[in-house]
C-alpha positions in Angstrom: 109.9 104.8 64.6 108.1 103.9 68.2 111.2 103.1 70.1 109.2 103.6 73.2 110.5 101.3 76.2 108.5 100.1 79.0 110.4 101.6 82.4 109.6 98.2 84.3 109.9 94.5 83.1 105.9 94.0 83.9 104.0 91.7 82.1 101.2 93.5 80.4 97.9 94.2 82.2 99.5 93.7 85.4 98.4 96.6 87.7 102.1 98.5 89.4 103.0 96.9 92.6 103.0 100.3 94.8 102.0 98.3 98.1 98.6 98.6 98.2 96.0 96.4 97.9 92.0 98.0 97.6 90.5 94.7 98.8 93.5 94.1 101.7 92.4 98.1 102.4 88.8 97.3 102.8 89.2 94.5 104.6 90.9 95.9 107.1 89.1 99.0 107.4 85.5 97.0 107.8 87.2 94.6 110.2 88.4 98.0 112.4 85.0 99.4 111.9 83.2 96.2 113.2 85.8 96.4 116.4 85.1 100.2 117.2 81.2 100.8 116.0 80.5 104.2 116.0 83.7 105.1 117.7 85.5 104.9 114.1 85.8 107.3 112.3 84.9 106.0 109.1 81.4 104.8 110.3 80.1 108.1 110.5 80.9 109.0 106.7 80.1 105.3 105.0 76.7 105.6 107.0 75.5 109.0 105.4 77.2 107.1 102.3 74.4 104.5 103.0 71.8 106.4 103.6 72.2 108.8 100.2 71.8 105.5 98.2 69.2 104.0 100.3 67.5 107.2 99.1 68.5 107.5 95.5 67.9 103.6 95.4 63.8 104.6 96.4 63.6 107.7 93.9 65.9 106.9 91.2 65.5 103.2 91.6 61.7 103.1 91.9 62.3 101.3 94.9 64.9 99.1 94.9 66.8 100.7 98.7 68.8 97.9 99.0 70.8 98.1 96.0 70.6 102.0 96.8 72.0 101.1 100.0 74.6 98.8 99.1 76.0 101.1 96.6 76.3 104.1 98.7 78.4 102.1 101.3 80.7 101.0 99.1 81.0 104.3 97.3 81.7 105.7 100.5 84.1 103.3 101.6 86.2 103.5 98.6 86.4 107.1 98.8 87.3 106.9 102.5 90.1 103.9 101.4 91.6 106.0 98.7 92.5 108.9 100.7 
């Protein structure tokens, strides 16, 4: 009745090999952002990224800005990584 085939011979819960890696992305785009500073142009965006959750982390968070902070960045960066 389910004759449903898989279309690749993956093992199962193996993520598709489609040739990128997030943590190979990231890498590299924090190791280009360190080079250039401000210059980048992902600084600008994972900065305001920082600086939303620095100040959700003080109102939501009832004060914990560095998680806030933390957060933000790498919400930003993965956003800025996935496009």
């Amino acid at each position: 009745m389910n004759d449903i085939k898989p279309d690749d011979e993956r093992p199962t819960g193996t993520p598709p090999e489609d040739g990128q890696d997030l943590l190979e992305d990231a890498k590299t785009e924090i190791s280009a952002m360190a080079k250039d500073g401000t210059g980048h142009p992902s600084t600008k965006p994972i900065l305001i990224g920082a600086a939303i959750g620095f100040a959700v982390g003080m109102i939501v968070l009832d004060g914990a800005w560095f998680l806030g902070l933390i957060a933000g960045a790498a919400v930003a960066l993965y956003l800025r990584i996935k496009k």
